[in-house]
C-alpha positions as CSV (number, residue, x, y, z in Angstrom):
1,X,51.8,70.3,-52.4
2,X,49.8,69.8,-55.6
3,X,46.4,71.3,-55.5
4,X,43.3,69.9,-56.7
5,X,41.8,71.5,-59.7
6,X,38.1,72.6,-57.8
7,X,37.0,76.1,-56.5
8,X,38.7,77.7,-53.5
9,X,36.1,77.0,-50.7
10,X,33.5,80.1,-50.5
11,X,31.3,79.8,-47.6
12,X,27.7,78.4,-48.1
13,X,28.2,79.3,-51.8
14,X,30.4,75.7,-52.0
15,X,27.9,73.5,-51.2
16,X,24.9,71.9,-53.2
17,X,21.4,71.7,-51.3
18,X,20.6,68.9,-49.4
19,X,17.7,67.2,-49.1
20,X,16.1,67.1,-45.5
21,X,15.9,64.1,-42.7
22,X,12.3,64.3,-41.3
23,X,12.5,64.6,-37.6
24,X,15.9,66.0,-37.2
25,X,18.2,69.1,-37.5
26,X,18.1,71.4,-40.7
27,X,21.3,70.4,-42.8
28,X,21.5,74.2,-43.2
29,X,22.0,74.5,-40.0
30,X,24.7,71.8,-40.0
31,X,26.3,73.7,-43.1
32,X,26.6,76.9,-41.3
33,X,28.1,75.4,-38.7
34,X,31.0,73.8,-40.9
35,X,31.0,77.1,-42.8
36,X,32.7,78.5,-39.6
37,X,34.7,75.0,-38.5
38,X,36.6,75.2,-41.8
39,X,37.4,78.9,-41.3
40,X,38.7,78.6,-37.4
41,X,41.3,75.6,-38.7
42,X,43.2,79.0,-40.4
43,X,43.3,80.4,-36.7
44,X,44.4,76.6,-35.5
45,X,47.0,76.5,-38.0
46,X,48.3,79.9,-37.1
47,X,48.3,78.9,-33.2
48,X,49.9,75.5,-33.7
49,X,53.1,77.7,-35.8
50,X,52.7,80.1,-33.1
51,X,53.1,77.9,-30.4
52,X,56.0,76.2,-32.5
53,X,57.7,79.6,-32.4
54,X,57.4,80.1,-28.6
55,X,59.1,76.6,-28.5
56,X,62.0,77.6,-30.8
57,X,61.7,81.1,-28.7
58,X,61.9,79.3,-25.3
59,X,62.8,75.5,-25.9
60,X,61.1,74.7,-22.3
61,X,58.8,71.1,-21.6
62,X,56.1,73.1,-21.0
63,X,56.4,75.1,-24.6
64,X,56.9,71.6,-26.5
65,X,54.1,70.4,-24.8
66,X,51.7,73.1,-25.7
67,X,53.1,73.0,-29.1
68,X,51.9,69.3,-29.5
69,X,48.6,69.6,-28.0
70,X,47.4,72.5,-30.6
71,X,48.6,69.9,-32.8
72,X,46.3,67.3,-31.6
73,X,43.8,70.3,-31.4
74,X,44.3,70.9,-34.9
75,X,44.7,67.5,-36.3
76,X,41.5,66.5,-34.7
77,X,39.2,69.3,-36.0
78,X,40.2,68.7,-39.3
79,X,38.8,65.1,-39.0
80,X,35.8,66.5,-37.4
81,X,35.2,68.3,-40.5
82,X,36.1,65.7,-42.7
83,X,33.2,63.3,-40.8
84,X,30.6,65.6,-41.7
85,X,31.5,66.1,-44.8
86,X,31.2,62.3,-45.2
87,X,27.8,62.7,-43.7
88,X,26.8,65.7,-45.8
89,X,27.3,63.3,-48.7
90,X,25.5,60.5,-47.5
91,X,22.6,62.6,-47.1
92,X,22.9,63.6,-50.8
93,X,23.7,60.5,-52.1
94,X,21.5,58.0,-50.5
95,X,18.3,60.4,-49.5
96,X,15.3,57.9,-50.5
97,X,16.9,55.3,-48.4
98,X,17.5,58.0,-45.1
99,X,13.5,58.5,-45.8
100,X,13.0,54.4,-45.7
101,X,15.5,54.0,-42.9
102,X,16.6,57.5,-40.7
103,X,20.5,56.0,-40.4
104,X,23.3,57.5,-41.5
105,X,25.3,54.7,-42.5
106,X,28.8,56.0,-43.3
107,X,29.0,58.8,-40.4
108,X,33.2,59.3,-40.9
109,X,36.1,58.5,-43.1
110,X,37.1,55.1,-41.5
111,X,33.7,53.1,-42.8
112,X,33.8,53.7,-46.4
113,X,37.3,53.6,-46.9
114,X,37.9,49.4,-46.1
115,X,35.4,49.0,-48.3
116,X,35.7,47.7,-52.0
117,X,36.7,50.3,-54.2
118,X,34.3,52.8,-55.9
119,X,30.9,50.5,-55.6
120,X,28.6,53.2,-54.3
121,X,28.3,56.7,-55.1
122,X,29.3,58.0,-51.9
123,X,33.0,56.3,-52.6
124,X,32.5,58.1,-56.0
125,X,32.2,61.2,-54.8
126,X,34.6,60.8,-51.7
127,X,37.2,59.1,-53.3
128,X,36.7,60.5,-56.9
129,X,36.7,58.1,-60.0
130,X,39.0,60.4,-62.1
131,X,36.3,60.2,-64.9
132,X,33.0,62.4,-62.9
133,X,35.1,63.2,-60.0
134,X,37.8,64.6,-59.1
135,X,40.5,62.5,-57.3
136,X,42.8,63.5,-54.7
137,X,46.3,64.5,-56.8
138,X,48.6,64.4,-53.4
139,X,50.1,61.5,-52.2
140,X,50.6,62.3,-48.6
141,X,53.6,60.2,-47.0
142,X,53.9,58.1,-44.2
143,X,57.5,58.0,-43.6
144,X,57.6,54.6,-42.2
145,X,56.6,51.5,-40.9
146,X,58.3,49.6,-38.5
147,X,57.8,45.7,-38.1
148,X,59.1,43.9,-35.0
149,X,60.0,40.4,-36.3
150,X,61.5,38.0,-33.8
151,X,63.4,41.1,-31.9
152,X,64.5,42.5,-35.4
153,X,63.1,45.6,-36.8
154,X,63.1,46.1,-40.7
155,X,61.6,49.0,-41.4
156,X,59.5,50.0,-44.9
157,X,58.3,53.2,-46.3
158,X,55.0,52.8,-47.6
159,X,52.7,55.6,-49.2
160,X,49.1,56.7,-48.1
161,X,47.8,56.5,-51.4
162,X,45.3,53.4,-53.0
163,X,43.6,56.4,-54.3
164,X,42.2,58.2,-51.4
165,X,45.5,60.1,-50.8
166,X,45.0,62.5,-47.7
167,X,41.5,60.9,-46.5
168,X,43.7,57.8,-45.8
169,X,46.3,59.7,-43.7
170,X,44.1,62.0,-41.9
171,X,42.1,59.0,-40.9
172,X,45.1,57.3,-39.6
173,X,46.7,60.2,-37.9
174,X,43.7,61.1,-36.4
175,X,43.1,57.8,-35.0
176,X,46.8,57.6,-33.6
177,X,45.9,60.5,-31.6
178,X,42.8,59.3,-30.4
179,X,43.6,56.0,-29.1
180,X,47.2,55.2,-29.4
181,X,48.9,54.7,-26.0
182,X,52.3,54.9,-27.5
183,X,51.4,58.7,-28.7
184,X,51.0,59.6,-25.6
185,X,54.0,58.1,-24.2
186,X,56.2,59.3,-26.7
187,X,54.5,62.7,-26.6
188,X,57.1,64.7,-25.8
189,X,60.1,63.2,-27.2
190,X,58.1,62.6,-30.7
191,X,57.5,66.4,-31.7
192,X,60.3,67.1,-33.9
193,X,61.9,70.4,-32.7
194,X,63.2,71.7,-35.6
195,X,60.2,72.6,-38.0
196,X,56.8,72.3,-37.5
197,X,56.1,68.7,-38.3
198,X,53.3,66.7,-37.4
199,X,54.5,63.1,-35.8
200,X,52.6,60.1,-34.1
201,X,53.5,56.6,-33.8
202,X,50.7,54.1,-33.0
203,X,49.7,50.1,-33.0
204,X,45.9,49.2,-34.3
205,X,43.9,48.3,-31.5
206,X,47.2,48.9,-29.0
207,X,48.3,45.3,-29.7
208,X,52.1,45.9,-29.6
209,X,52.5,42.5,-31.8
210,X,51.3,44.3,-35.0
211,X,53.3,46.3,-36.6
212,X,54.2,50.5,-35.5
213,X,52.8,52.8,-37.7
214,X,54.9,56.0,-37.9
215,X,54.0,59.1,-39.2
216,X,55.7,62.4,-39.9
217,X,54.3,65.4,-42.2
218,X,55.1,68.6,-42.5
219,X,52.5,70.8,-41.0
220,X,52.0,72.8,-43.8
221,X,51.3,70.5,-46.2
222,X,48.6,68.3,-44.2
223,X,46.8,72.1,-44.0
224,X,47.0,72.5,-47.6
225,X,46.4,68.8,-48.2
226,X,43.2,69.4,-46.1
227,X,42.1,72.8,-47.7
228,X,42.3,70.5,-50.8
229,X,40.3,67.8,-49.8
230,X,37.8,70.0,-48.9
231,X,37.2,72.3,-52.1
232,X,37.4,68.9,-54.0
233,X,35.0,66.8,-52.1
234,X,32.3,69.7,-52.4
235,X,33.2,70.0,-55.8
236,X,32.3,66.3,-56.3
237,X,28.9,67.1,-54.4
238,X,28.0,69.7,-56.6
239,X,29.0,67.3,-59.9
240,X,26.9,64.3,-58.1
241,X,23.7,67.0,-57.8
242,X,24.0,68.2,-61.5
243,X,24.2,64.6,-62.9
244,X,21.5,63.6,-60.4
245,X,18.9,66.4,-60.6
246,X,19.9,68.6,-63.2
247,X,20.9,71.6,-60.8
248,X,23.5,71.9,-57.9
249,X,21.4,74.1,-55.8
250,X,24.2,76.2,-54.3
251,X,23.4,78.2,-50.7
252,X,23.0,81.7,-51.1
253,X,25.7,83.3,-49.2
């Protein structure tokens, strides 16, 4: 797992200042909050491998099963984080327009990243530009898709990439454990039982005519791939506040 060239995330100390939403919550507040979100997923992480080794321990339903749901515990919390983050940097990138119109437009991964590439500054800093900011250097796989064509099944490895990288997969695998009714019906029989891997196989919108999306990572790279996306998104905050204003602002920690 390549890691991004940005700061190792340092509390408060990572993040520029935001400017404030009359009428609503301190984003300090929020800040602190994620502060401590993106330091519990190191006690997920540990509890998911864990878990994983009371499987291997004692290869019973009930240990796969609790195996898979600190997965979906995990996998979950890290797009949690992720959403704010998106939030966080709507806030600093579109402030006199929040003052105009209280809305946070882009609130998670999933509505900036249909959109045409890199025609705001909230994809700029998101996505990265490889010029101001930082772009994701991982190319996070999706093993497979699988196409059901007339009763035949031709399957085609495709890579989460277009230049978002691990924002692309989490926001897929996330959504495959959110909504997909195949996940759940496969949930068992889809964990793989020999390392800790991360699998999920799911339909957009549950229409079984589209294609199966599957995926399968290795645990321990979509935590580092997160950890990454992380330092370098804030990293691309504090760029966008020095170009902007002259000053990141960091927190004091």
């Amino acid at each position: 797992m390549e890691q991004v060239d940005a700061p190792e995330f340092s509390g408060e100390s990572s993040f520029p200042r935001y400017q404030e939403i009359p009428n609503t919550v301190p984003s300090a507040r929020v800040v602190r909050t994620l502060c401590y979100k993106v330091v519990h997923i190191d006690t997920l992480y540990q509890s998911a491998l864990s878990r994983f080794s009371c499987y291997q321990a004692s290869p019973t339903e009930n240990a796969l099963y609790q195996y898979g749901f600190a997965l979906d515990g995990l996998i979950l919390f890290m797009r949690n984080i992720l959403d704010t983050l998106v939030q966080l940097t709507f806030l600093l990138t579109n402030h006199e327009d929040l003052l105009r119109d209280p809305h946070i437009k882009f609130n998670e991964i999933g509505k900036f990243l249909n959109l045409p590439a890199l025609e705001t500054d909230i994809q700029r800093v998101l996505v990265g530009d490889g010029d101001h900011y930082l772009r994701d250097p991982n190319y996070v796989r999706i093993v497979r898709e699988v196409i059901s064509d007339n009763g035949k099944v031709a399957e085609m490895t495709i890579e989460a990439n277009h230049a978002r990288g691990f924002l692309d997969v989490i926001n897929s695998l996330s959504n495959s454990f959110k909504h997909s009714f195949i996940h759940d019906g496969l949930f068992g029989e889809s964990v793989n039982r020999v390392e800790p891997r991360v699998t999920s196989c799911f339909v957009k919108f549950n229409a079984f005519y589209e294609p199966h999306i599957h995926h399968d990572h290795h645990l321990k790279d979509l935590y580092l791939g997160f950890r990454s996306e992380v330092a370098r998104i804030l990293e691309n905050q504090r760029r966008y506040a020095v170009l902007s204003y002259g000053d990141a602002g960091q927190h004091e920690r």
